[in-house]
C-alpha positions in Angstrom: 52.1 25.3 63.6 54.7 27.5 61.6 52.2 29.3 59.7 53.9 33.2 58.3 51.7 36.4 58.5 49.7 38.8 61.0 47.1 38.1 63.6 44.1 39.5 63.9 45.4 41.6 66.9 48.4 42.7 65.1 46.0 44.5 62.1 43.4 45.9 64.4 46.3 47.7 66.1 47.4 48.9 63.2 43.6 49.9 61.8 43.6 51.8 64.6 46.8 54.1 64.2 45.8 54.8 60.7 42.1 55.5 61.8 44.1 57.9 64.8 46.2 59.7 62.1 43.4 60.1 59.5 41.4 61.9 62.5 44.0 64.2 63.4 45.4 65.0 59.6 41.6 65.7 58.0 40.9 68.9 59.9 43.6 70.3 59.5 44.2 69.5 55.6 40.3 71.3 55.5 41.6 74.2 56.8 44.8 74.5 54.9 42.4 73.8 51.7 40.2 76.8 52.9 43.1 78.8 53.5 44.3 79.0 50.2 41.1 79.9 49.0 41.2 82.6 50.9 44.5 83.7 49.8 43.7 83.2 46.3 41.1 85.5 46.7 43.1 88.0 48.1 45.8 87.9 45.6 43.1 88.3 42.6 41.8 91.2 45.0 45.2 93.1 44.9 45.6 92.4 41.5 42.0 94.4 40.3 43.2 97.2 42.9 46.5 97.4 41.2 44.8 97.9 38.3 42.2 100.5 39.6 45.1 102.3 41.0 47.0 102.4 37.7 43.2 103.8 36.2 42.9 106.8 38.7 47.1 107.5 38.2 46.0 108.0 34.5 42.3 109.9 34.9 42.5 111.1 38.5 39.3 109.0 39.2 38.0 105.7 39.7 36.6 103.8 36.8 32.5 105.0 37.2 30.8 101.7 36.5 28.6 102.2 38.8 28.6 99.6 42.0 28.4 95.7 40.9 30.1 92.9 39.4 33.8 93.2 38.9 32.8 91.7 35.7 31.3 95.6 34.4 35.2 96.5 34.2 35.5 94.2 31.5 35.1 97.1 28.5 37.7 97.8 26.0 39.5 100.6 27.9 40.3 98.6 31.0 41.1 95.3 29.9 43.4 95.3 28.0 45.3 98.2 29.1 45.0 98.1 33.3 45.2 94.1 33.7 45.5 92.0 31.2 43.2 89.1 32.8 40.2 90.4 35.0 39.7 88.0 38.2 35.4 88.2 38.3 35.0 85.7 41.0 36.8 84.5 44.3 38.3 80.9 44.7 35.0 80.1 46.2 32.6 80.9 43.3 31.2 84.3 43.8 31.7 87.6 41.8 33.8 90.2 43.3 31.9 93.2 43.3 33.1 96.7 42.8 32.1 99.9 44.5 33.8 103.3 43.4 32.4 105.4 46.8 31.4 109.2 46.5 35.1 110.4 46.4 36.4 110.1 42.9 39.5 108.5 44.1 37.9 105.8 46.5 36.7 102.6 46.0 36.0 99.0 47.4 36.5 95.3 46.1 34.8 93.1 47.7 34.4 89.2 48.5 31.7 87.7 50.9 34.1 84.5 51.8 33.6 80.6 51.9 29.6 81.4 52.9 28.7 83.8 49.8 26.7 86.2 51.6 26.9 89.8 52.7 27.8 89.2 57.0 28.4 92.5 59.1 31.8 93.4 60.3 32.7 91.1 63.0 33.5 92.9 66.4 37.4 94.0 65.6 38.9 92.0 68.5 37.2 89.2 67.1 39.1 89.7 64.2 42.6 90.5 64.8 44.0 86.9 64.9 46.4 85.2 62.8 45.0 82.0 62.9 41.3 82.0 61.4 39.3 79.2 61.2 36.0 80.7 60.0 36.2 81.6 56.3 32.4 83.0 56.2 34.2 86.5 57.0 33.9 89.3 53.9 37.3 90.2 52.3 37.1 94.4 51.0 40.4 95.6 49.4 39.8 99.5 49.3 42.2 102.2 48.2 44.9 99.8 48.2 44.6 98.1 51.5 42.8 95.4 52.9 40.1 97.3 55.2 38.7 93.4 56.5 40.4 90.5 56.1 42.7 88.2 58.3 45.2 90.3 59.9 48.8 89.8 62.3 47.9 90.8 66.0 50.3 93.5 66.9 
């Protein structure tokens, strides 16, 4: 009997250590997927605040659209001149929406995360990690910081 190849032993072993690797490298290829997502969105979100910012250095206010859909920025004196591309929805799907608050020179950016609806603030020590796993949590850039999002514990 001088037969060449593997024995059924030999491949279940071997099954098994791929089936062991697939179950550790999954979860955590999920969260890295999610993750950019979320920094996507937060990138476009700087980049319409930049913009904003560069509108209220010119006309001392907030573009007055009225609170909605990023999208309403879209008109032919903010376009072209403040961004050149307007980001309208987050890497997830959903529009950004824009609120310019009673002050003239505040405003808000908003993203309701991987879940696509409105959630509360989440308790602050909740929040301060640097490791989230739950992307449900609402992104708001205002007045040229991130006022919720994912932040460094200090």
């Amino acid at each position: 009997m001088n037969r060449k190849g593997f024995t059924l032993i030999e491949l279940l072993i071997v099954v098994a250590i791929i089936g062991i690797i697939a179950a550790i490298a999954i979860p955590n290829l999920l969260v890295a997927l999610q993750k950019g997502k979320q920094k996507s969105t937060m990138g476009d979100m700087k980049s319409i605040g930049n913009a904003i910012e560069s509108y209220l250095t010119d006309w001392s206010q907030v573009p007055q659209t009225g609170a909605g859909p990023v999208a309403n920025l879209q008109v032919a004196w903010f376009t072209p001149f403040y961004i050149k591309i307007l980001p309208t929805t987050d890497a997830w799907g959903t529009q950004f929406l824009y609120t310019p608050l009673a002050a003239l020179d505040e405003y808000e950016v908003t993203s309701y995360g991987r879940n696509k609806v409105a959630a509360p603030a989440p308790p602050q020590a909740l929040y301060d990690v640097t490791n989230i796993s739950d992307f449900n949590y609402d992104l708001t850039f205002s007045n040229g910081f991130f006022t919720l999002g994912p932040r460094v514990k200090k």
